[in-house]
C-alpha atoms as a printed R data frame, in Angstrom:
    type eleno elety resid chain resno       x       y       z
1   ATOM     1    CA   UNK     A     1 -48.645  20.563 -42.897
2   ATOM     2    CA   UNK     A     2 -52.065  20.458 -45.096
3   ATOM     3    CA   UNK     A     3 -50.425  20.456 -48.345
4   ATOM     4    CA   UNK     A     4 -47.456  20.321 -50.683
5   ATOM     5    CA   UNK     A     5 -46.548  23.502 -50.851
6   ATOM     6    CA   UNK     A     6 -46.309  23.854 -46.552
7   ATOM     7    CA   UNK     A     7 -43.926  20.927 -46.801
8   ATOM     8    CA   UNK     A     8 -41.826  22.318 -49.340
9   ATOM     9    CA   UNK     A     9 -41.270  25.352 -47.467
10  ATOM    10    CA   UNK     A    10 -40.411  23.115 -44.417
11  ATOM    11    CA   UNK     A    11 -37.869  21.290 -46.202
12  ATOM    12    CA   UNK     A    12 -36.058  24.473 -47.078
13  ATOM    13    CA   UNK     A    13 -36.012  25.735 -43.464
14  ATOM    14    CA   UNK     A    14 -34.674  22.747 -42.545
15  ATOM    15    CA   UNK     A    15 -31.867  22.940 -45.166
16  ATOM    16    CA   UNK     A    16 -31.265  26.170 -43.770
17  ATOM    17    CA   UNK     A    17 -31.174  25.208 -40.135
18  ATOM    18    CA   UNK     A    18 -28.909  22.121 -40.952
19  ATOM    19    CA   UNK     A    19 -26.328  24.742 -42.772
20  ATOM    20    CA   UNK     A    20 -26.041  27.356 -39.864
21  ATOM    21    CA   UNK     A    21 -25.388  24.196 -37.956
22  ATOM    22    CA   UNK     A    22 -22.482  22.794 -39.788
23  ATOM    23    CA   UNK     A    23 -20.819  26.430 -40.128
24  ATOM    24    CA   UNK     A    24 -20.690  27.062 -36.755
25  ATOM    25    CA   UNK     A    25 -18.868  23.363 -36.750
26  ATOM    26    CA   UNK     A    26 -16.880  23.857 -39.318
27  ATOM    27    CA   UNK     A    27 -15.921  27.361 -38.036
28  ATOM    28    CA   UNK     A    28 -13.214  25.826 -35.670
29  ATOM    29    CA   UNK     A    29 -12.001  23.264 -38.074
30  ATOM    30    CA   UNK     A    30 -11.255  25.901 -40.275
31  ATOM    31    CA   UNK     A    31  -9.163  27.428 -38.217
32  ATOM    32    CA   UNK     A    32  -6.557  24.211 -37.098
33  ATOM    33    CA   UNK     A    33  -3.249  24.024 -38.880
34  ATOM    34    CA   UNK     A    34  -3.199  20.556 -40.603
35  ATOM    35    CA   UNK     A    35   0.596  19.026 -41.145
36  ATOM    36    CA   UNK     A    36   0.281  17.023 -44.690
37  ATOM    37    CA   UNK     A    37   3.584  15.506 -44.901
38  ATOM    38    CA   UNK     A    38   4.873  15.449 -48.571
39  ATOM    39    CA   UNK     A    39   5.477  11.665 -49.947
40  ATOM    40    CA   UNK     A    40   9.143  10.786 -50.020
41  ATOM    41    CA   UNK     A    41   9.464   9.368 -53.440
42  ATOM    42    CA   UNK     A    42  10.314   5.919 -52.159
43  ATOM    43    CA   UNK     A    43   9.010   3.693 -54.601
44  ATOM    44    CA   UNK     A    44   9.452  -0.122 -54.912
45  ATOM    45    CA   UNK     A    45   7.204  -3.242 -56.142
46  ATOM    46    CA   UNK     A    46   7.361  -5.987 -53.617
47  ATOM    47    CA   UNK     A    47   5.536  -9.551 -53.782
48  ATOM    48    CA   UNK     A    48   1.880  -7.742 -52.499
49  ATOM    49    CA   UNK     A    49  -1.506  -9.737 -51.871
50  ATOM    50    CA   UNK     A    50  -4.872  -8.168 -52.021
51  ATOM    51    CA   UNK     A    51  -8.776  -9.281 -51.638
52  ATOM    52    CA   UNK     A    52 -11.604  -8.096 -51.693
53  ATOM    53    CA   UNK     A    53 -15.319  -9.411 -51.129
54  ATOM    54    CA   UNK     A    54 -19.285  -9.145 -52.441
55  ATOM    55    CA   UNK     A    55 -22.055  -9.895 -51.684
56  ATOM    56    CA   UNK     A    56 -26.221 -10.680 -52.976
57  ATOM    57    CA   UNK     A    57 -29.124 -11.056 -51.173
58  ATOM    58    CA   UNK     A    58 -32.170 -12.748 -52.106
59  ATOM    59    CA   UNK     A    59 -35.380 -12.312 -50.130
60  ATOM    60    CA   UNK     A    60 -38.400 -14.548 -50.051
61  ATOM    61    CA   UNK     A    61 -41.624 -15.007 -48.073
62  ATOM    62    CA   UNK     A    62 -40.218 -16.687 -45.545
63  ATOM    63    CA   UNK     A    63 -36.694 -17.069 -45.872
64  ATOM    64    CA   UNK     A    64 -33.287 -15.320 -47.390
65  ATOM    65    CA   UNK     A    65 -30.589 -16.698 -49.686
66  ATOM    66    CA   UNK     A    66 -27.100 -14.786 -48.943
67  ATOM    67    CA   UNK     A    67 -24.928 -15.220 -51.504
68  ATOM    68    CA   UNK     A    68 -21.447 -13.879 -51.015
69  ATOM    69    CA   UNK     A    69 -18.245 -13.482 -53.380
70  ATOM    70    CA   UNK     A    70 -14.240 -13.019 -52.691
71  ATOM    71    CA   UNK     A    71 -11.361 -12.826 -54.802
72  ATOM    72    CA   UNK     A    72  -7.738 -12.129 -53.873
73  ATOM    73    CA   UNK     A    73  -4.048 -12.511 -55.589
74  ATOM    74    CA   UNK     A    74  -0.700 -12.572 -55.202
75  ATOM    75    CA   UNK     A    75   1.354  -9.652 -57.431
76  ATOM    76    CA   UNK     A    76   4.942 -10.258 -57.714
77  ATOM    77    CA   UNK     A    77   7.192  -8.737 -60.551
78  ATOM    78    CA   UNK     A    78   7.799 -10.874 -63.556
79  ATOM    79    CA   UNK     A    79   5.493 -13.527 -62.450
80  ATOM    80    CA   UNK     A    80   1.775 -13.998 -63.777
81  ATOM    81    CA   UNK     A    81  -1.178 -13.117 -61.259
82  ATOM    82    CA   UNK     A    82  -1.987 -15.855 -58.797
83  ATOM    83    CA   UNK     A    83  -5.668 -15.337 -58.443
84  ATOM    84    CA   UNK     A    84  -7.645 -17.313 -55.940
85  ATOM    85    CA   UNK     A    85 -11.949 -16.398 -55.581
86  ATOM    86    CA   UNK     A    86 -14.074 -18.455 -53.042
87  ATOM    87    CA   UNK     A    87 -18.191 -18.221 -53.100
88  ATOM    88    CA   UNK     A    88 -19.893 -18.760 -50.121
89  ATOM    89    CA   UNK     A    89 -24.060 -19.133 -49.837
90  ATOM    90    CA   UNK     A    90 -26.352 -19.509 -47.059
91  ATOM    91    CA   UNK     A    91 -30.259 -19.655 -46.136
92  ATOM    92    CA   UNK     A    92 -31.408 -17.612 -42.971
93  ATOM    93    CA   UNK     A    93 -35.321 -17.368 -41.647
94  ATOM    94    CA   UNK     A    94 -33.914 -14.472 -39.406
95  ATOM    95    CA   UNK     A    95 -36.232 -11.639 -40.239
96  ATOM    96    CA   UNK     A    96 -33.896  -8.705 -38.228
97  ATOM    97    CA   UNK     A    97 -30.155  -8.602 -38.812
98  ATOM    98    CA   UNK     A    98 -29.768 -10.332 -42.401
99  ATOM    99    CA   UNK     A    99 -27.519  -7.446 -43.471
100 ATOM   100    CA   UNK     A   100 -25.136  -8.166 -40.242
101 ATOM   101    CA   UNK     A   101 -24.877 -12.081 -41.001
102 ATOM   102    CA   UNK     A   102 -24.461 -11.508 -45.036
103 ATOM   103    CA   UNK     A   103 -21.531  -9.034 -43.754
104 ATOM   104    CA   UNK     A   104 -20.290 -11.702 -40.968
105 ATOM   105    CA   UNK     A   105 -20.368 -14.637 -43.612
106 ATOM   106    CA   UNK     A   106 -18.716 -12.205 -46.440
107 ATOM   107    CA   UNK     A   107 -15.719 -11.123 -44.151
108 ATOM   108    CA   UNK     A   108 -15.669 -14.883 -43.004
109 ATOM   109    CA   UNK     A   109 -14.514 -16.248 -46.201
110 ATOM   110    CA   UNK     A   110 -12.169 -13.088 -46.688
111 ATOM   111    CA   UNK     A   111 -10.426 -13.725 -44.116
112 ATOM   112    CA   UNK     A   112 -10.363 -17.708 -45.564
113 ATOM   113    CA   UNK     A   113  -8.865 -15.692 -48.876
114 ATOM   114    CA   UNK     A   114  -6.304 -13.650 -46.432
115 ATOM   115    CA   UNK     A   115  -5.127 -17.208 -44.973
116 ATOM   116    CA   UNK     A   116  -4.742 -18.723 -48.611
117 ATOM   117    CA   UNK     A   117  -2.533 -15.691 -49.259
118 ATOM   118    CA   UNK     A   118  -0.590 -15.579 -46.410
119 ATOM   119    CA   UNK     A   119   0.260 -19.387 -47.216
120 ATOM   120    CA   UNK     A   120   2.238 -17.527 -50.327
121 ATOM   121    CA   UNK     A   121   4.409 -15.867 -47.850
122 ATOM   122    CA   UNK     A   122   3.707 -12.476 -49.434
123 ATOM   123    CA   UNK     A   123   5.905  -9.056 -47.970
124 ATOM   124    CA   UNK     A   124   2.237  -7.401 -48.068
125 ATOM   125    CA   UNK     A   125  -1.180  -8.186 -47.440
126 ATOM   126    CA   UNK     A   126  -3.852  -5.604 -48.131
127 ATOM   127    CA   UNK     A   127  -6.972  -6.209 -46.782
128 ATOM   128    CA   UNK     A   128 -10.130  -4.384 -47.868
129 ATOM   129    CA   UNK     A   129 -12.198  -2.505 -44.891
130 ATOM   130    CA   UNK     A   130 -10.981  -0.950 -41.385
131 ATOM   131    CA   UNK     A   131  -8.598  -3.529 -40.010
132 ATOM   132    CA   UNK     A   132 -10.152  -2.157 -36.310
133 ATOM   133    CA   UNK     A   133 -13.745  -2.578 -37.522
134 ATOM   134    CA   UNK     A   134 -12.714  -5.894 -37.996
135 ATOM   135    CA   UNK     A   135 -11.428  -5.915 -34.568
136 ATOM   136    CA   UNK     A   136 -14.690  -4.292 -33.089
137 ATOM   137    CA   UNK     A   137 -17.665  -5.855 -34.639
138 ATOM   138    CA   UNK     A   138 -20.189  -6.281 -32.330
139 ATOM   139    CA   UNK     A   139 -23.473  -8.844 -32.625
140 ATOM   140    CA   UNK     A   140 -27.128  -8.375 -32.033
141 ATOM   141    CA   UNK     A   141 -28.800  -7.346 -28.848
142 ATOM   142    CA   UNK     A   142 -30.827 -10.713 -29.758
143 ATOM   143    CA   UNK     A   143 -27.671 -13.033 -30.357
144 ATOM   144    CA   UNK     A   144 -25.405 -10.951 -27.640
145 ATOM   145    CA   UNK     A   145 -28.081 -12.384 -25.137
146 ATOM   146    CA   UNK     A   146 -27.595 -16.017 -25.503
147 ATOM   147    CA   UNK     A   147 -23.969 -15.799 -26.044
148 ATOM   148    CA   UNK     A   148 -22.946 -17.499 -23.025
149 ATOM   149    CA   UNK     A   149 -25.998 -20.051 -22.487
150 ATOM   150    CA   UNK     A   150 -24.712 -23.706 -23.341
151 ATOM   151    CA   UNK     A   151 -28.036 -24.742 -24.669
152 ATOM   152    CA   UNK     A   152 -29.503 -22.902 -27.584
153 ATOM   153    CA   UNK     A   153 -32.863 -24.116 -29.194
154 ATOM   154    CA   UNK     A   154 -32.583 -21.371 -31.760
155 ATOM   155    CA   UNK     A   155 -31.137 -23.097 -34.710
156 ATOM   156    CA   UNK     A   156 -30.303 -19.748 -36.909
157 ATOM   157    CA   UNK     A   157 -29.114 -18.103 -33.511
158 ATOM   158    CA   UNK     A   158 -27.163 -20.890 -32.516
159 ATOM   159    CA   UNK     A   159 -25.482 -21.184 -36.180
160 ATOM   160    CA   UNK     A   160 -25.361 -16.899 -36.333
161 ATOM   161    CA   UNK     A   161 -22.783 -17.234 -32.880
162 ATOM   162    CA   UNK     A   162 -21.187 -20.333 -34.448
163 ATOM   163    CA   UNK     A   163 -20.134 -18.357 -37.373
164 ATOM   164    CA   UNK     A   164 -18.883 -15.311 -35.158
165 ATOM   165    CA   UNK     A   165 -16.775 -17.749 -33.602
166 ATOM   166    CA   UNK     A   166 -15.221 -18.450 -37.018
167 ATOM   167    CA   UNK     A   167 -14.909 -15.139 -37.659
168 ATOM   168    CA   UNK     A   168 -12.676 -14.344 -34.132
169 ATOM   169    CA   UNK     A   169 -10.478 -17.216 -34.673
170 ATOM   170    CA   UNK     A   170  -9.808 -16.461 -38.524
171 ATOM   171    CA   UNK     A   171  -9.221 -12.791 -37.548
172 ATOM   172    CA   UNK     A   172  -6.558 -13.704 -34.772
173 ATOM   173    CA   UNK     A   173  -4.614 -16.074 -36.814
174 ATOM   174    CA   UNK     A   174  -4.732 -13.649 -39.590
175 ATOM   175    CA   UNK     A   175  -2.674 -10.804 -36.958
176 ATOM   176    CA   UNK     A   176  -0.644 -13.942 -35.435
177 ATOM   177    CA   UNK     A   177   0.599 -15.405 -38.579
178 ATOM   178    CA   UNK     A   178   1.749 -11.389 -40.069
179 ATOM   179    CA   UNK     A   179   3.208 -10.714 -36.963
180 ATOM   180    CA   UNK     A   180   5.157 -14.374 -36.701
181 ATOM   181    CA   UNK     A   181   6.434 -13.786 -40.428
182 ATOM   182    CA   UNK     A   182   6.824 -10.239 -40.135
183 ATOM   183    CA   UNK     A   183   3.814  -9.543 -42.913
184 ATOM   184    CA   UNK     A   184   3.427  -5.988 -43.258
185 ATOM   185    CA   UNK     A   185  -0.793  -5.656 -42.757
186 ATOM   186    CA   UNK     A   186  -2.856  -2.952 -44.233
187 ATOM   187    CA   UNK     A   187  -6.237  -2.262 -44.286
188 ATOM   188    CA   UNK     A   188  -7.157   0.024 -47.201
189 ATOM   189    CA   UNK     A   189 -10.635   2.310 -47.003
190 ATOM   190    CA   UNK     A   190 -12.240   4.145 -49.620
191 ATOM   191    CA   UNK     A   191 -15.054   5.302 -47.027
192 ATOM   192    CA   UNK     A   192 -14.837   5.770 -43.570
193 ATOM   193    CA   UNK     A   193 -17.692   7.131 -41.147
194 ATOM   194    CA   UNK     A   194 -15.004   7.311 -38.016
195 ATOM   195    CA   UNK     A   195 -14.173  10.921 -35.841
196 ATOM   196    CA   UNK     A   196 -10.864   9.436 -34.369
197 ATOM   197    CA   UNK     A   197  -9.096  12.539 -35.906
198 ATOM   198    CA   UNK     A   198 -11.413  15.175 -35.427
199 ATOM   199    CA   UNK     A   199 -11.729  13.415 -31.501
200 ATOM   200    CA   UNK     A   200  -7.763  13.816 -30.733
201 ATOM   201    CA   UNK     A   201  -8.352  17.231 -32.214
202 ATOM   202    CA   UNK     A   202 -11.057  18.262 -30.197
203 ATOM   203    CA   UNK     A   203 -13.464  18.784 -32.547
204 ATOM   204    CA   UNK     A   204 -17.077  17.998 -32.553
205 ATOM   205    CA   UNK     A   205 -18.264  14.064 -33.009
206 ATOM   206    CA   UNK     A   206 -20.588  15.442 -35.610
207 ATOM   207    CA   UNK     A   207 -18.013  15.894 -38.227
208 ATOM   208    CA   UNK     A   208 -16.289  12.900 -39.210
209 ATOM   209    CA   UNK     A   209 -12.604  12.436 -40.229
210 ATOM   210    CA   UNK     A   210 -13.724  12.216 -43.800
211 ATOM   211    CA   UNK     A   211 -15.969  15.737 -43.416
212 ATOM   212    CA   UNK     A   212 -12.918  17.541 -41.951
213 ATOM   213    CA   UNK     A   213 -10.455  15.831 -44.722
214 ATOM   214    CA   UNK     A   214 -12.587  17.053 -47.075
215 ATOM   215    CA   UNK     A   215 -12.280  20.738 -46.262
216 ATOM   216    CA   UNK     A   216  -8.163  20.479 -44.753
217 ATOM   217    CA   UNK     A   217  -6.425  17.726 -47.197
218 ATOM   218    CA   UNK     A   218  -6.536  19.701 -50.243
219 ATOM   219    CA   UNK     A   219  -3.104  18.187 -51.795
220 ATOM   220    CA   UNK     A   220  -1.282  15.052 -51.987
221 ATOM   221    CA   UNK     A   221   0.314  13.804 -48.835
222 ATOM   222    CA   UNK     A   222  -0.186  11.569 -45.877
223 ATOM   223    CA   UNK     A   223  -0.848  12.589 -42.264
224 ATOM   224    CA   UNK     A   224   0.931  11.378 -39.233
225 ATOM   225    CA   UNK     A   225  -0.761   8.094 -37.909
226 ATOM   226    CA   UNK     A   226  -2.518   8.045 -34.803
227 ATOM   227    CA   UNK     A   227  -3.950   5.401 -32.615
228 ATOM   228    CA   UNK     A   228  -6.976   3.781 -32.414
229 ATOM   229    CA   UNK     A   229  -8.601   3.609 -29.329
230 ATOM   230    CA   UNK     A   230  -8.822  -0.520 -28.668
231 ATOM   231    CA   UNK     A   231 -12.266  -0.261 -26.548
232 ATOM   232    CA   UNK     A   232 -14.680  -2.378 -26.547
233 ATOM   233    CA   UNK     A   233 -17.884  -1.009 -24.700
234 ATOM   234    CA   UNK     A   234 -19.334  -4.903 -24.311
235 ATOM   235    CA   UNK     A   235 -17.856  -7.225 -21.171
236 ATOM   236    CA   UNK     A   236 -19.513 -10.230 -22.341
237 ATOM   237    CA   UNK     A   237 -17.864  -9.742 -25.782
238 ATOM   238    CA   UNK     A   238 -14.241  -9.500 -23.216
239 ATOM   239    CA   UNK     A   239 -15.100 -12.218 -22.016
240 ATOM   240    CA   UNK     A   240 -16.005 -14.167 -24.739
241 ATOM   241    CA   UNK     A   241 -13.190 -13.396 -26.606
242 ATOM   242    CA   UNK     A   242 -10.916 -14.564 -23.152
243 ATOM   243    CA   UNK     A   243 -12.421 -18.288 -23.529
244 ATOM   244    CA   UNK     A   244 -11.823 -17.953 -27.187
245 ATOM   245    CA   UNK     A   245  -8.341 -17.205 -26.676
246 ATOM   246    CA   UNK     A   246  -8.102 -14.747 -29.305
247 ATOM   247    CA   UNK     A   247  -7.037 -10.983 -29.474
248 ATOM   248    CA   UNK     A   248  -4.824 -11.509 -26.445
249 ATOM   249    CA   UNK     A   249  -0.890  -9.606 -25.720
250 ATOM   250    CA   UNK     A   250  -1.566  -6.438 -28.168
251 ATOM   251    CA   UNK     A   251  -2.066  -8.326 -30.870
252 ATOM   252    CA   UNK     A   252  -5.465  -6.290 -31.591
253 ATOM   253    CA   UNK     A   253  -3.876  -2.638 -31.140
254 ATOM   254    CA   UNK     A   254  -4.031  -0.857 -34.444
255 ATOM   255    CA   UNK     A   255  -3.118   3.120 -35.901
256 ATOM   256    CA   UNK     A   256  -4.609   4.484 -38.646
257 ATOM   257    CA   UNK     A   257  -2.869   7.700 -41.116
258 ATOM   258    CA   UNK     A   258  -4.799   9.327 -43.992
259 ATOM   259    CA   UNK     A   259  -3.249   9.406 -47.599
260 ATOM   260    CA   UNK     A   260  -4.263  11.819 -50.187
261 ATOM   261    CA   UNK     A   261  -3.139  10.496 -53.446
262 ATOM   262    CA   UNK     A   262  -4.504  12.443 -56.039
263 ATOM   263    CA   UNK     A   263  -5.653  16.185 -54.992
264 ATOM   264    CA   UNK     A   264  -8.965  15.936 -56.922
265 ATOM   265    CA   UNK     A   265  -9.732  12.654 -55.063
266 ATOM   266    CA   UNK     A   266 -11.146  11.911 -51.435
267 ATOM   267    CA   UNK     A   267  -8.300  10.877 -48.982
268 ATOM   268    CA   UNK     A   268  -7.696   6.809 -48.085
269 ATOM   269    CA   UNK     A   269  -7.801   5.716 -44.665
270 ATOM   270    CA   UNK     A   270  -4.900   3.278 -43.683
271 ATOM   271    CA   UNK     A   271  -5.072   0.694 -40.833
272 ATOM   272    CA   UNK     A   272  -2.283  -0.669 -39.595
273 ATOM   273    CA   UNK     A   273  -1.385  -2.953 -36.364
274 ATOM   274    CA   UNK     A   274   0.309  -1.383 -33.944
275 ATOM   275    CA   UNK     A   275   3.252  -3.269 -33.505
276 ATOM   276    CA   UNK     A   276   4.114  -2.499 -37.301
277 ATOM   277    CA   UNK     A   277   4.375   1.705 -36.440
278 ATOM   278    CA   UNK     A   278   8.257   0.944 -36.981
279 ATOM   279    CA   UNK     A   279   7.387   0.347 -40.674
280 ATOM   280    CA   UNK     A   280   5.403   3.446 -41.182
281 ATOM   281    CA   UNK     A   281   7.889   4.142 -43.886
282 ATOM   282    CA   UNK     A   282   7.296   0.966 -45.860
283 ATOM   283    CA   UNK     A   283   3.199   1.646 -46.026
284 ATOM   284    CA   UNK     A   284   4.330   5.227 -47.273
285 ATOM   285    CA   UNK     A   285   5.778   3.810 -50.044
286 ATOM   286    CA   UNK     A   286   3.176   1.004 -50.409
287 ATOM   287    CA   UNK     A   287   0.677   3.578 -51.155
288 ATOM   288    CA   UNK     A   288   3.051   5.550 -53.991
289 ATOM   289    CA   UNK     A   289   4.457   2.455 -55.408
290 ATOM   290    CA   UNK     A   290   0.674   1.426 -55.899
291 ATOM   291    CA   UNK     A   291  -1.105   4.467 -56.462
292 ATOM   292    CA   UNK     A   292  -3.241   3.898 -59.837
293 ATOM   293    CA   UNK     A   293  -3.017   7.636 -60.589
294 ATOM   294    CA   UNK     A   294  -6.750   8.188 -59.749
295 ATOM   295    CA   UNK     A   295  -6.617   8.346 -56.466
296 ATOM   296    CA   UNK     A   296  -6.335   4.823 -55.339
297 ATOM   297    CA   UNK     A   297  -4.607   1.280 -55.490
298 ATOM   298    CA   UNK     A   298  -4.165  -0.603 -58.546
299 ATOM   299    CA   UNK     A   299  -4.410  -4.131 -56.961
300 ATOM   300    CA   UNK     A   300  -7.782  -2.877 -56.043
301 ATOM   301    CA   UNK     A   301  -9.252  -2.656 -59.297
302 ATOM   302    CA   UNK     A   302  -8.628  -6.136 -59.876
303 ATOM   303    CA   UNK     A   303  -9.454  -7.941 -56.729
304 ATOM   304    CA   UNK     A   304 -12.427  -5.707 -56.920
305 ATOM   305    CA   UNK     A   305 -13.483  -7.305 -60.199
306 ATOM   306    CA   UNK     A   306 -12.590 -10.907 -58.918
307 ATOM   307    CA   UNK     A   307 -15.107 -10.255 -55.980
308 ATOM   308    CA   UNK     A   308 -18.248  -8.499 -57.867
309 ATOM   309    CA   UNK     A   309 -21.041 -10.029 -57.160
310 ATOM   310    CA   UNK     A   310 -22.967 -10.098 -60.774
311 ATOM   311    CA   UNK     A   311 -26.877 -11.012 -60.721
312 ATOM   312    CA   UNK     A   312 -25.955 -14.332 -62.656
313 ATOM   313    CA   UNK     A   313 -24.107 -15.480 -59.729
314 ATOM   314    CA   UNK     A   314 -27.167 -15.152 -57.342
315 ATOM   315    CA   UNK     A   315 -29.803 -15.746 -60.076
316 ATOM   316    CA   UNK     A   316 -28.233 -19.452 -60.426
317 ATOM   317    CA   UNK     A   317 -27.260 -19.705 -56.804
318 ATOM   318    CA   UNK     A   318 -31.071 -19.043 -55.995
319 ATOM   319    CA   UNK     A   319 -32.292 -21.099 -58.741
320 ATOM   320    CA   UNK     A   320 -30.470 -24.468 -57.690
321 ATOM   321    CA   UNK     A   321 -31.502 -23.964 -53.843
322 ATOM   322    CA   UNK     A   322 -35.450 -23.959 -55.307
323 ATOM   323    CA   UNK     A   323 -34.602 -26.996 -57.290
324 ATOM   324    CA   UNK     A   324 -33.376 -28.679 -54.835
325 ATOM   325    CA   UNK     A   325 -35.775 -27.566 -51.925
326 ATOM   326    CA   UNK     A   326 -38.679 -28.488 -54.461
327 ATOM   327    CA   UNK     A   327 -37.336 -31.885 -55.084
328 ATOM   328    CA   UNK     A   328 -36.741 -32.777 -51.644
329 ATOM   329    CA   UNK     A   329 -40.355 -31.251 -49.945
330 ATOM   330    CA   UNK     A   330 -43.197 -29.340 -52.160
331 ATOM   331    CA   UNK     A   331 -44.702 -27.925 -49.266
332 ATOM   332    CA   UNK     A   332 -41.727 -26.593 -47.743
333 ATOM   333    CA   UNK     A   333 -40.984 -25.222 -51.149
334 ATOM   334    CA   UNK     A   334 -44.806 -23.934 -51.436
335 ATOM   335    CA   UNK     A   335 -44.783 -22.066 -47.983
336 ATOM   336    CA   UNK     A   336 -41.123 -20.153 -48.126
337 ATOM   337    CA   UNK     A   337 -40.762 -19.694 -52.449
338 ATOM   338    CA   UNK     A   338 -44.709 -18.418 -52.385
339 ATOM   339    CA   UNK     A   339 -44.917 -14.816 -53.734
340 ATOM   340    CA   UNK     A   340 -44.631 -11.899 -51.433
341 ATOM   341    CA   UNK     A   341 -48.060  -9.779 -50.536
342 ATOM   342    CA   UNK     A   342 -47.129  -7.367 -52.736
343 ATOM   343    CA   UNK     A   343 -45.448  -9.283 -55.371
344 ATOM   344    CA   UNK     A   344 -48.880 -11.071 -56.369
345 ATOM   345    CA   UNK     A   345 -51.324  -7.214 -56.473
């Protein structure tokens, strides 16, 4: 293309290519009878925890500051708000993969939050994200490979599979201790790129659950649950998580149901373990006691607010690590803090 105008034309024909594409998958979608059950009605407040997490990034020459935020609470009628929020911060010189660790470290001290909770002995615990994602995070091709060497020079490496390790234990005691005190778990999605649905339905990968929601969930309602398929594609990750002792007996088997709360809003993915499908009921009514009346979860709101990560927060987390780094070496100080390339044209 020699000029503008070629590439403008391009960019139509491939809007136009891209929309005969997802007709023809949409075609068959179209066609499949979706059961939205109605909601029963069933409404009851119960003593309910939530969380929720942020997160800020800083980057410098050499270096990155992650700064990450989490609040939860416990919300029980007649009783004030017991509101508990946890900062985290850490300095990386990995230059691939920073968004991975910030999101390891964030979900880290969530699940620290979770375990604060469950201390509260609550009937409910709502956790924010895909309680399988949790379940099936991978790492790095560059970390995967030196996850089962003993020695490990690599000091950001060594601490990135340290704090994975955290992460697998905090996760497991998090299922063991709601399945030992009979904790109803849920793990409440706003977005969701998954095709589990549109999979069991035999519909093309390249329309996600969400995609197919979109155009079938038109009123309020819920849909059946379904399972989750428990795979995961890496053996050393198996094995890793055998000599960790963790996910082990079903404990990491989970279902997942859509809920449409509002008709004007998206639909709300809902994970839930396995061994809780007996108490399908009790997430139905979860969901209406709960429902904010815009489409989602009133706790939400809250937590969410408690967990923001606000540019004060990273401005004076960043500011007292350049202090401090000054103080203790200049030239440390001089060689990661100096200006970015394009920073000083």
């Amino acid at each position: 293309m020699n000029n503008e105008f070629d590439f403008i034309i391009k960019a139509r024909n491939e809007a136009k290519r891209f929309v005969q594409f997802y007709k023809s998958l949409l075609s068959k979608a179209d066609s499949i009878d979706l059961t939205i059950n109605e909601f029963k009605g069933d409404k009851k407040l119960r003593k309910l925890a939530a969380l929720d997490g942020g997160e800020g990034k800083e980057d410098l020459l050499a270096a990155s500051i992650l700064i990450v935020r989490g609040g939860g609470g416990i919300f029980e009628i007649n009783k004030k708000i017991k509101k508990y929020i946890l900062y985290d911060v850490c300095i990386t010189t990995l230059n691939k993969d920073i968004d991975e660790l910030k999101s390891l470290i964030r979900d880290i001290m969530e699940f620290k939050i979770a375990l604060h909770l469950l201390d509260e002995n609550p009937e409910v615990l709502i956790m924010d994200g895909s309680l399988s994602g949790y379940y099936k995070r991978g790492l790095p091709k560059k970390v995967l490979g030196y996850i089962d060497k003993t020695s490990i020079t690599d000091l950001f490496i060594k601490e990135y599979l340290n704090k994975f390790k955290e992460y697998i234990k905090l996760y497991d005691r998090i299922l063991r201790i709601c399945r030992k005190k009979d904790i109803l778990l849920m793990g409440v999605s706003k977005d969701s790129y998954v095709s589990y649905l549109v999979n069991k339905l035999n519909l093309s990968e390249n329309i996600t659950d969400y995609s197919f929601l979109k155009l079938k969930m038109r009123r309020k309602g819920y849909l059946d649950p379904i399972e989750i398929p428990a795979t995961i594609e890496s053996e050393t990750l198996h094995h890793f998580y055998n000599m960790h002792n963790v996910y082990q007996k079903d404990i990491a088997e989970f279902m997942l149901s859509y809920f449409k709360l509002d008709p004007r809003k998206n639909p709300i993915r809902v994970d839930f373990p396995k061994w809780q499908y007996d108490r399908f009921d009790e997430i139905i009514s979860v969901m209406e006691t709960y429902h904010d009346h815009k489409g989602f979860l009133m706790t939400a709101h809250l937590v969410h607010n408690w967990a923001k990560m606000e540019k004060h927060i990273v401005s004076s987390a960043v500011n007292a690590i350049k202090q401090e780094i000054l103080k203790l070496d200049p030239q440390i100080y001089d060689t990661v803090f100096a200006p970015k390339t394009r920073e000083g044209i």
